[in-house]
C-alpha positions as CSV (number, residue, x, y, z in Angstrom):
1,X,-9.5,-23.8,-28.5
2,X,-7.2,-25.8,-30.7
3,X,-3.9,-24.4,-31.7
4,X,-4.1,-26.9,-34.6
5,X,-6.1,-27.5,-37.9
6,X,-6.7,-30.9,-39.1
7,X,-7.4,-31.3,-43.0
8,X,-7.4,-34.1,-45.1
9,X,-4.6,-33.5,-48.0
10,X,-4.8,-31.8,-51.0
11,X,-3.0,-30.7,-54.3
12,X,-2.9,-27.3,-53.1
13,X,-0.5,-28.5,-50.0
14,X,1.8,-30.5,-51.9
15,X,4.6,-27.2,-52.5
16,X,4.3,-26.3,-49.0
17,X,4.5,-30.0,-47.8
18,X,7.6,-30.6,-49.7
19,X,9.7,-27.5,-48.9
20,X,8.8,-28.7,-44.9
21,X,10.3,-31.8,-45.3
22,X,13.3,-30.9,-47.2
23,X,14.2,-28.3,-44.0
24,X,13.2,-31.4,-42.0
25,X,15.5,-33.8,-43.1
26,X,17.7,-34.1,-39.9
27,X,14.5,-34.4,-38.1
28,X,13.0,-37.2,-40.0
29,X,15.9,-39.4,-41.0
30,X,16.5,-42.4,-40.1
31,X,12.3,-42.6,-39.1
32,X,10.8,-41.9,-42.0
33,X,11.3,-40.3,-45.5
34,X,8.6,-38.7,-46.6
35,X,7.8,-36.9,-50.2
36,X,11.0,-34.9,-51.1
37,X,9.6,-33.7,-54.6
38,X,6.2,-33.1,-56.5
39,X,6.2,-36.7,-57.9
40,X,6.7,-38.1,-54.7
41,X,3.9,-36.1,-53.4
42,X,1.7,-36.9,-56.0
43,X,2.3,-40.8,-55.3
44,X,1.1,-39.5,-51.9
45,X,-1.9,-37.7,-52.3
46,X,-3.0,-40.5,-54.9
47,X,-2.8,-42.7,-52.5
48,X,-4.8,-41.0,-49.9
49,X,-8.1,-42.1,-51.4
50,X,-10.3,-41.6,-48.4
51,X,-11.0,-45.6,-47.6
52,X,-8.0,-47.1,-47.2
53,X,-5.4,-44.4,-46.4
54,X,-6.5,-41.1,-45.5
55,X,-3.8,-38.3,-45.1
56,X,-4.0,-35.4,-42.6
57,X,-2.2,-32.4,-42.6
58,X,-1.9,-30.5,-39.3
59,X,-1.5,-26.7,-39.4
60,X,-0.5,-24.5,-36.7
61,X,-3.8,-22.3,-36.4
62,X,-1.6,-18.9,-35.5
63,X,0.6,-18.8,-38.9
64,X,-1.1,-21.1,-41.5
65,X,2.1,-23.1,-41.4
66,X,2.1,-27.1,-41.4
67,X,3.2,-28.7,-37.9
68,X,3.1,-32.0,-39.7
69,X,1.5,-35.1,-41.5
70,X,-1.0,-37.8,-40.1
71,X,-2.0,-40.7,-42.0
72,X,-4.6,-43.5,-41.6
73,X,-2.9,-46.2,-43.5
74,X,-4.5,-49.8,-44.4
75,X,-7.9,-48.7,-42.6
76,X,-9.6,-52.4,-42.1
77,X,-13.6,-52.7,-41.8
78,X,-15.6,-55.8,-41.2
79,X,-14.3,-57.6,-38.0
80,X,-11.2,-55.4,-37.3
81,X,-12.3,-51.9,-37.4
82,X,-8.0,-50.6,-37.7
83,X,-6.4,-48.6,-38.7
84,X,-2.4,-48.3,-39.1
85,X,-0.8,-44.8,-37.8
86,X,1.4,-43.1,-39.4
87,X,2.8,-39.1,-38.8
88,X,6.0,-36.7,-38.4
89,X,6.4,-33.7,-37.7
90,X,8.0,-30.4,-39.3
91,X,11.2,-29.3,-37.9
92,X,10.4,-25.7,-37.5
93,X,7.2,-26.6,-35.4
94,X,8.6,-29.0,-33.4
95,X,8.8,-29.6,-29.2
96,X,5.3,-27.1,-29.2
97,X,2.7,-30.1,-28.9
98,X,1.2,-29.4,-31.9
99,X,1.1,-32.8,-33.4
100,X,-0.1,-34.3,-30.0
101,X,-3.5,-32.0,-30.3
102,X,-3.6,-32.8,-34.0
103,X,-2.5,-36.5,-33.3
104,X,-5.2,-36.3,-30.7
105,X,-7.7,-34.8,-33.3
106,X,-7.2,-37.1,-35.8
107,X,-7.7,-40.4,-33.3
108,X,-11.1,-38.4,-32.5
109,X,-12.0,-38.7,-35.9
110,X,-11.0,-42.4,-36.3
111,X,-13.2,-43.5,-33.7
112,X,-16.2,-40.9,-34.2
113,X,-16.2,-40.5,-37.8
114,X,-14.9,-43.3,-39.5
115,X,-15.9,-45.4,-36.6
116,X,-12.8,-47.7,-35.9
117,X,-12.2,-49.9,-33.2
118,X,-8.7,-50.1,-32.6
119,X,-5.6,-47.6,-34.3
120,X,-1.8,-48.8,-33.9
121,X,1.6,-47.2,-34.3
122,X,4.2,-49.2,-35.3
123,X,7.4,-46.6,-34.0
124,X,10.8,-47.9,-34.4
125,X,12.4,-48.3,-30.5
126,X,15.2,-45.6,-31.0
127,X,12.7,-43.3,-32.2
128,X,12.1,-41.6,-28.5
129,X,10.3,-38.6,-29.5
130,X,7.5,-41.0,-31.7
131,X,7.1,-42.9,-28.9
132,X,6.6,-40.6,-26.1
133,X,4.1,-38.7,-28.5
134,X,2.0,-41.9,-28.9
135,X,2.1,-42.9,-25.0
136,X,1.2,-38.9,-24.3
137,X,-1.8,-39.4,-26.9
138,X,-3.1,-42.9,-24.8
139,X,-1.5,-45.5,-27.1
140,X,0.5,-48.5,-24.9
141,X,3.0,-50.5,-25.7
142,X,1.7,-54.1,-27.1
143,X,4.6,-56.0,-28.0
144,X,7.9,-56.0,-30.8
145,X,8.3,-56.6,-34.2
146,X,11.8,-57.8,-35.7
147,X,12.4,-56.3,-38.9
148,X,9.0,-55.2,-39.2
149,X,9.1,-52.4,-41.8
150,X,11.2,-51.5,-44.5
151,X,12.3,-47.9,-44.5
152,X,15.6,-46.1,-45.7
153,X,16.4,-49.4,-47.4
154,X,16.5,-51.2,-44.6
155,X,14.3,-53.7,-42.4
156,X,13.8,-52.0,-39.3
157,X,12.8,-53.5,-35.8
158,X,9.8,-52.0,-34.6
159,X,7.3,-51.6,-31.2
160,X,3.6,-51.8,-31.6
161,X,1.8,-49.7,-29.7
162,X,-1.9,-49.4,-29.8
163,X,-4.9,-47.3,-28.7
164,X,-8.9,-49.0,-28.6
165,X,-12.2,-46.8,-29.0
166,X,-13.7,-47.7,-25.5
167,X,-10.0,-47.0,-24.0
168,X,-10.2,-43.6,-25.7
169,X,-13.8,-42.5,-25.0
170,X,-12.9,-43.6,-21.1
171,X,-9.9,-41.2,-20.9
């Protein structure tokens, strides 16, 4: 059995989310700055409209607590079938593998439920512990992307790594 939940966000996580990451600063920074307040999570879970960007929150089963945040960002249909990945994880759950059975949940979903062909991870190269999360989940490394994403202010380099439905149903 699962030591993780997967749910799609909602209002009623937004208090919870935002305490996480404000005791996860020093884990997140300089990767990623998520929602800090209630606007910012509002911007959030507005913009999780279940087509384009879908949001995921991953609970540890055993407490309730949230292990972290998994987002389908820019899903593409027609031709494409992708899906951009995004997550992070919460401080106080972290180095348990929580987010690799909820990362590994979620990439179920993509290629089951909302039946995409392809998901990629754009993870900046410093970010070691992003990366060896995607490569334990079946993503490889495709290729590099100078100042790829803004984030933090700044442009930021960034590796694509990538994961396709047959690849995934084979492992």
């Amino acid at each position: 059995m699962s030591r993780v939940s997967v749910q799609p966000v909602r209002f009623e996580d937004g208090e919870e989310l935002v305490a996480a990451n404000l005791a996860s600063i020093a884990l997140h920074e300089p990767w990623v700055f998520p929602c800090r307040d209630q606007v910012g999570f509002m911007t959030y879970l507005n913009r999780c409209d279940g087509e384009r960007h879908l949001g995921f929150i991953v609970r540890e089963r055993a407490s309730g607590h949230i292990a972290g945040v998994i987002n389908l960002n820019e899903v593409v249909r027609g031709l494409f079938q992708n899906a951009f990945v995004g997550y992070y994880g919460i401080a106080s759950m972290n180095g348990r593998g929580l987010m690799r059975e909820g990362l590994s949940h979620v990439a179920a979903l993509a290629f089951g439920e909302f039946d995409l062909h392809r998901l990629e991870a754009n993870i900046q190269p410093d970010n070691l512990a992003s990366r060896a999360l995607a490569e334990r989940v079946g993503f490889r490394l495709e290729g590099y992307s100078p100042r790829y994403l803004k984030i933090g202010g700044e442009w930021r380099d960034h590796e694509r790594w990538a994961v396709l439905a047959e690849d995934w149903k084979a492992a």
